[in-house]
N, C-alpha and C positions, 0 to 999 in steps of 0.2 A: 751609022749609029755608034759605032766600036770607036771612032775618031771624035765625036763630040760629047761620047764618056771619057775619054781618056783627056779632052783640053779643057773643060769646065765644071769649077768644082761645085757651079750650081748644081748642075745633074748627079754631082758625089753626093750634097747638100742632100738634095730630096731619098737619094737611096740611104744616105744616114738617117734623117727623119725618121721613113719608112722604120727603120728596122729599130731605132728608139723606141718608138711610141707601138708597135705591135708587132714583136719580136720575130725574132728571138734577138735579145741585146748583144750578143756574143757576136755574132754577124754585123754589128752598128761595130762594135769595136776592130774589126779587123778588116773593114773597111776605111777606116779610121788610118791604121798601121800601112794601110796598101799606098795612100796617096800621096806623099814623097817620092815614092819609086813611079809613078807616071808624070812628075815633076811639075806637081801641084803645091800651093800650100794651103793649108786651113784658111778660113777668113771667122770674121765674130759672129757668120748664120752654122760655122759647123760644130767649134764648140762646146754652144750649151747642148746638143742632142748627145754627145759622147759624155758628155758633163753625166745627162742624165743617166745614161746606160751605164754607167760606174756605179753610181747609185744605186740603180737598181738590181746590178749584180753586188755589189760591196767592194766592188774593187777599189777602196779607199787612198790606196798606195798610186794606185796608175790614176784615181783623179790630183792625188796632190802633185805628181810627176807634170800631169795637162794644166795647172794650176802656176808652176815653176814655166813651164812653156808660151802659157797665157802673158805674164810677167815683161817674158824675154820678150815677146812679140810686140806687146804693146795691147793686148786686144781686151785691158782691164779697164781700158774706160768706156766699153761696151756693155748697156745696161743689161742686158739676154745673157752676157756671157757669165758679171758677176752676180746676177740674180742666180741663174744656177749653180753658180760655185757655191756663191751663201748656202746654197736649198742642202748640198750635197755637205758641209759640213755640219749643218743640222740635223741630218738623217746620221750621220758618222757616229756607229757608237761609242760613249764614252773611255769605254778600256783604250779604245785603237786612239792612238798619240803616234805621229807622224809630221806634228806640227811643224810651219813657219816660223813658232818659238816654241820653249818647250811647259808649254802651262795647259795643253790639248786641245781636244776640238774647237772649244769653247773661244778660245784665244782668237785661234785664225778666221772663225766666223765673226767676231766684233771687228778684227782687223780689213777684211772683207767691205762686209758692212760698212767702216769707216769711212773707207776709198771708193764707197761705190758714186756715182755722180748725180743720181735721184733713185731719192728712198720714200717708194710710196709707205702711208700708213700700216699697211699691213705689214711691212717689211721693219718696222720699229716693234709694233707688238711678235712676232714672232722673237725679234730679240729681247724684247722684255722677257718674255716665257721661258725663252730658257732662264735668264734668271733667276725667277719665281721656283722654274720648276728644281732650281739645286738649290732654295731657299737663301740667296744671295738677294736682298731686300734693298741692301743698300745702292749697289749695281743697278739693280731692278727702277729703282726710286732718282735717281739720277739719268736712266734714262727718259722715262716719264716727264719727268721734268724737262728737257731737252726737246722734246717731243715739238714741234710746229704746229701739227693740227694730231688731234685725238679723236677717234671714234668711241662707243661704248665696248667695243671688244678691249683697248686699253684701258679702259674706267674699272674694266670689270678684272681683268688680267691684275692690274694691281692689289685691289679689292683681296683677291682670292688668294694673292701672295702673303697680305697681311692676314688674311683668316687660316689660311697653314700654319702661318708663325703665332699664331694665339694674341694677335695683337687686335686687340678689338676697338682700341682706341684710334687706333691710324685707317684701321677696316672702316669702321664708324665715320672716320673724318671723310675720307673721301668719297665714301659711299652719299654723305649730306653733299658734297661740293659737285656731284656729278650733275652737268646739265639736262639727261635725261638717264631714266633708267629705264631697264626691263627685267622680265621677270626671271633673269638668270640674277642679275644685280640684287634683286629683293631675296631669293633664294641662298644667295654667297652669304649674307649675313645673318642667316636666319641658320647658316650652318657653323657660321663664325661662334656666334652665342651659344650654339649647343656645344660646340665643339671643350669650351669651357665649363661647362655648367651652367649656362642661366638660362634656364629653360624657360623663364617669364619672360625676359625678353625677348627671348627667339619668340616665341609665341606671340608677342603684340607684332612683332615683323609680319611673321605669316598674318594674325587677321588682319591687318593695315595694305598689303597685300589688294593692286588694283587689279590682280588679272596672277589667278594659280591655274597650272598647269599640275600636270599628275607628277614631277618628279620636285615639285614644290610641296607636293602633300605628303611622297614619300620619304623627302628631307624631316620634317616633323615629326612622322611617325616615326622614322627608324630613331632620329634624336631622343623621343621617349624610349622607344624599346633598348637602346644602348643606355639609357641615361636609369635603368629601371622602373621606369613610370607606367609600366605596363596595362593598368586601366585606364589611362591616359590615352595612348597608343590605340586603344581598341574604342575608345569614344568619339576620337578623331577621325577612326577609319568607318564609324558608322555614322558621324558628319561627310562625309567623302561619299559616302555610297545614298548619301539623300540630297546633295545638292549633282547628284549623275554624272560625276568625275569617274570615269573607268578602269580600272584600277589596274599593273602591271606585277610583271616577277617579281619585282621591287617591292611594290605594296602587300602582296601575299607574304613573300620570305618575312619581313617586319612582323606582322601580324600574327603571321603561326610563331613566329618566337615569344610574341607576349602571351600566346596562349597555352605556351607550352612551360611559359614560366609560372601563367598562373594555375596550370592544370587544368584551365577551363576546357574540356573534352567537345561540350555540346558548341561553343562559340567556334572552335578547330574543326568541327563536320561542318557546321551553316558555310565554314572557308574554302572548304572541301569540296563540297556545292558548287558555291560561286564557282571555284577555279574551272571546275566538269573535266575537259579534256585535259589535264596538267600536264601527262606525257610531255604534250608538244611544246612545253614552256620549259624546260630543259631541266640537268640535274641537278641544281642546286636546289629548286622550288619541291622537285620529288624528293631530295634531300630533306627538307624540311617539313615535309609533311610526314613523312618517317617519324621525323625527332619527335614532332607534337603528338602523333601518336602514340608511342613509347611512354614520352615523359606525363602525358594524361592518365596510361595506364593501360590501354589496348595496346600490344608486344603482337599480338595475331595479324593486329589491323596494318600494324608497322610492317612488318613482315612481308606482307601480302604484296604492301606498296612500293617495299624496295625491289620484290622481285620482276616487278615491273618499269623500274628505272632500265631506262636500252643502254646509254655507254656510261656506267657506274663511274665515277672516278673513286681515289683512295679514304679524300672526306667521308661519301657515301657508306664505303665499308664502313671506314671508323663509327660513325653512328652506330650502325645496325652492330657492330662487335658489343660497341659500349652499352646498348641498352639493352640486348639481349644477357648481357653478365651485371646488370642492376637488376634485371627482371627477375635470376636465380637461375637463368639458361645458361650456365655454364658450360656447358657442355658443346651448346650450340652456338656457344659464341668461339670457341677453339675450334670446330669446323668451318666455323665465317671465316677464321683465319687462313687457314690448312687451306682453303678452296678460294683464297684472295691470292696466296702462293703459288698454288695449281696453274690459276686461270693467267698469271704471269704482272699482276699488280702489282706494282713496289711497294712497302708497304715505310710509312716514315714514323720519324718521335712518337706522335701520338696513337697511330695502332698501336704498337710494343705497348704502350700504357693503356687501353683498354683489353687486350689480353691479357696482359697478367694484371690489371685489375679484375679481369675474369679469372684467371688461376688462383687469385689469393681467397677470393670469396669462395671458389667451388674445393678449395682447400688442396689443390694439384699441384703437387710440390715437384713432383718426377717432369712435369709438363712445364712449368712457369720456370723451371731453372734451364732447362735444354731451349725453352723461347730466349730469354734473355741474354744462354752466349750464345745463341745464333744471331742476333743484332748486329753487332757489329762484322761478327766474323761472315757469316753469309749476305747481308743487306748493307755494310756498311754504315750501319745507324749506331754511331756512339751514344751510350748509356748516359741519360742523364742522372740528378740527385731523384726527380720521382718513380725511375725504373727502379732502381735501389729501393727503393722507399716502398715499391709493389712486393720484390721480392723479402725485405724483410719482412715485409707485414704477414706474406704467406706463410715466411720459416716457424713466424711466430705462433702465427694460427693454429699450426700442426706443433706446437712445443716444442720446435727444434733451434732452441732461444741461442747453444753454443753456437750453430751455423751462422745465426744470425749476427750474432756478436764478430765471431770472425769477419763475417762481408763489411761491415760496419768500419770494423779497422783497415780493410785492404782495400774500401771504396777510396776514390781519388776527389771525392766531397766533405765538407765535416757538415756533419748530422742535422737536421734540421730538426725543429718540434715534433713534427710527423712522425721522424724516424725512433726518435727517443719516446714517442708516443707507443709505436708498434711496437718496440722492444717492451716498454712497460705493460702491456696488452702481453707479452709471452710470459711476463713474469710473474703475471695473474692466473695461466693455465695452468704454469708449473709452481705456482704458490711459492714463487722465489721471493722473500722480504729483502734478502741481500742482495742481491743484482737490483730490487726495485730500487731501493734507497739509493746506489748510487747512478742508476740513469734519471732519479730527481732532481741530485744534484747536477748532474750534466745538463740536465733541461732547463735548473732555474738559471744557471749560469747564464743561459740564451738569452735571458731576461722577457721572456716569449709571455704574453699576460694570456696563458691560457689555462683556464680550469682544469681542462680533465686529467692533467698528470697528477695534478692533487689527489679529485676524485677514484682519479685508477685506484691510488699508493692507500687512498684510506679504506677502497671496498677490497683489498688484498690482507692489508690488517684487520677487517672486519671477517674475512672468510678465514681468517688465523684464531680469532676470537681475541687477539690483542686490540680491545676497544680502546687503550687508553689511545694509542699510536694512531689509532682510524679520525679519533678525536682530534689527534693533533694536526695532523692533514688538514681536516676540514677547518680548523682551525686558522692554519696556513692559508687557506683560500679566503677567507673573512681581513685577513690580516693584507693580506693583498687588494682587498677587494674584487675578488672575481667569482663571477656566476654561473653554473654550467647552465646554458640551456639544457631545457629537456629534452632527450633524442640526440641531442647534436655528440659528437665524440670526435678526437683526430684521431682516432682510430680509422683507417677508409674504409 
């Protein structure tokens, strides 16, 4: 047995197989390395199995080495061998550059590709896709064209490359020229059109639409809810739930966000309902039933429901921080944090900005300034212009308008409306007229068309009893043309 392992590398052949396709691949490899010393050599069946087991470990560098060997050998006009090479520089991540030239993976796959000696269909659209997928259309479009015979997975592959690129015109063309469609085809340009804004045509797509499927319905939907159409969204989904379409993560997440945009409470429990066991449909859908709970106005109901999310990610937190520091939980939203710390969560950008939008509103100055140089220094999360923009609004809140001035100048942003907002928001606690006026003129400089630094500057001259000056502000806002909403302020 020992003598006709050692003289036929069919019998090496299958114990490579073996150990490719159900490992451990580390074993196909050094198998692989052992068969020159029993004074064999590779043939085009041993190859693509080593081929694969690179791949599948990542050994990128030792498949382009077998790839230089393949070459020397001859064994590239083997269709097994360069179908695996192709496969392996497909999988090869983009950073890793090890190339045949030096323009990366992308290169020596087409070069592959080129010299392979028959390229079924599916081996022209995987090279289409990558194209598509680094948004190179033109590449993409060329090969297409090139193409012999095309299935609807190319029809649709180009399709989808024109609808990333916002081109609804080339999306459109070929989408009319395809000789047959289906309902991934009908769904590409029904996301091409929203993807733009024309939600009337996306809409005659889907009802022209011979056959929807659920992630066809959730293409619409979500297009309303991201497009703000959000009674839209929930008319469509109660179209969906009466012609007995069963609805997914997808369709739920969509849904509670329209309802949490529009504060419809009662429409978010009938959702709640439906969903029954959500658990098991994972954290992003528990995530969002949070949200809608919060932003309808139940913080209890929200509460209850995060505590029940099993492996929370950092999103997660961030809701429950954020809406518990809109509710007026301050306090409990600086514990969400402290116990996101604890539990060993990283916490990114946007916690930091729903905590000290909780310290600025619970007016915790000792607490939102020790958060904020802990950002960078313990978390490694650089300060953006809105973290600034928390902590000035806090210093402000508490009248501590020098502080704020200071941070203002030693920030490594210049000031946005917001900021020169918040500053004129301290100028009003401390009845400053002279800091007010010149952070007005700092704000109209911005050329920013927003009311409320007017309205600040004229209810500060109003609280002075200097009407004339309150007069002229408002004035100013007329002169401008701008309106404050009621309720609304940049103040956050």
């Amino acid at each position: 047995m020992g003598r006709v392992f050692d003289t036929e590398i069919a019998i090496w052949n299958i114990m490579i197989r073996g150990y490719s396709y159900n490992g451990p691949p580390e074993k196909c490899l050094s198998l692989f390395d052992e068969i020159p010393h029993r004074g064999l050599e590779p043939d085009s069946y041993t190859y693509p199995y080593v081929l694969n087991a690179c791949s599948e470990l990542g050994f990128y560098r030792d498949g382009y080495k077998l790839h230089c060997r393949i070459v020397k050998s001859g064994f590239q006009s083997s269709f097994a061998v360069t179908s695996s090479l192709f496969n392996m520089y497909l999988k090869m991540p983009d950073s890793f550059d090890v190339g045949l030239v030096n323009n990366g993976k992308l290169s020596d796959a087409r070069r592959v590709f080129d010299d392979m000696c028959v390229r079924p269909v599916e081996f022209w659209n995987k090279m289409m896709f990558e194209y598509v997928k680094r948004d190179d259309m033109i590449h993409a479009r060329q090969l297409f064209d090139e193409m012999p015979e095309r299935d609807v997975v190319s029809w649709n592959s180009i399709i989808s490359g024109f609808a990333k690129a916002r081109d609804v015109t080339n999306a459109r063309d070929f989408f009319e020229r395809m000789p047959e469609k289906n309902v991934v085809s009908w769904t590409l340009m029904i996301g091409a059109y929203s993807d733009v804004g024309d939600l009337e045509t996306s809409r005659k797509f889907f009802d022209k639409m011979p056959y929807r499927n659920v992630v066809s319905w959730n293409y619409m939907i979500s297009s309303y809810t991201q497009c703000g159409k959000f009674e839209q969204a929930l008319d469509l989904f109660m179209q969906m739930q009466s012609e007995g379409v069963v609805p997914d993560r997808y369709t739920f997440v969509s849904v509670l966000s329209a309802c949490s945009h529009l504060g419809d409470l009662e429409f978010g429990k009938w959702i709640h309902y439906l969903i029954r066991d959500w658990s098991r449909l994972g954290v992003i859908l528990g995530t969002a039933l949070v949200d809608m709970y919060a932003k309808c106005g139940d913080i209890n109901r929200a509460f209850s429901l995060f505590i029940k999310i099993g492996k929370k990610d950092v999103f997660s937190w961030n809701v429950m921080i954020k809406s518990l520091a809109i509710h007026g939980r301050t306090k409990d939203a600086i514990k969400m944090f402290l116990l996101l710390e604890k539990i060993g969560v990283k916490p990114n950008e946007f916690t930091f900005t729903s905590v000290l939008f909780a310290c600025s509103h619970g007016g915790l100055v000792e607490e939102g300034c020790r958060i904020f140089c802990s950002m960078e220094r313990d978390f490694g999360v650089r300060p953006k212009l809105e973290h600034f923009g928390c902590l000035v609004d806090l210093l402000c809140r508490k009248g501590q308008v020098e502080k704020a001035e200071l941070l203002i100048k030693d920030m490594p942003f210049e000031p946005d409306i917001a900021i020169w907002g918040a500053l004129l928001g301290g100028c009003r606690v401390r009845n400053d007229l002279k800091l007010a006026e010149k952070v007005i003129e700092k704000a109209t400089a911005l050329e920013a068309n927003e009311p409320g630094v007017y309205a600040l500057l004229s209810n500060i001259h109003a609280a002075a009893g200097q009407w004339q000056e309150a007069l002229s502000a408002r004035e100013k806002m007329e002169e401008r043309k701008l309106h404050k909403a009621a309720g609304s302020s940049i103040v956050v």
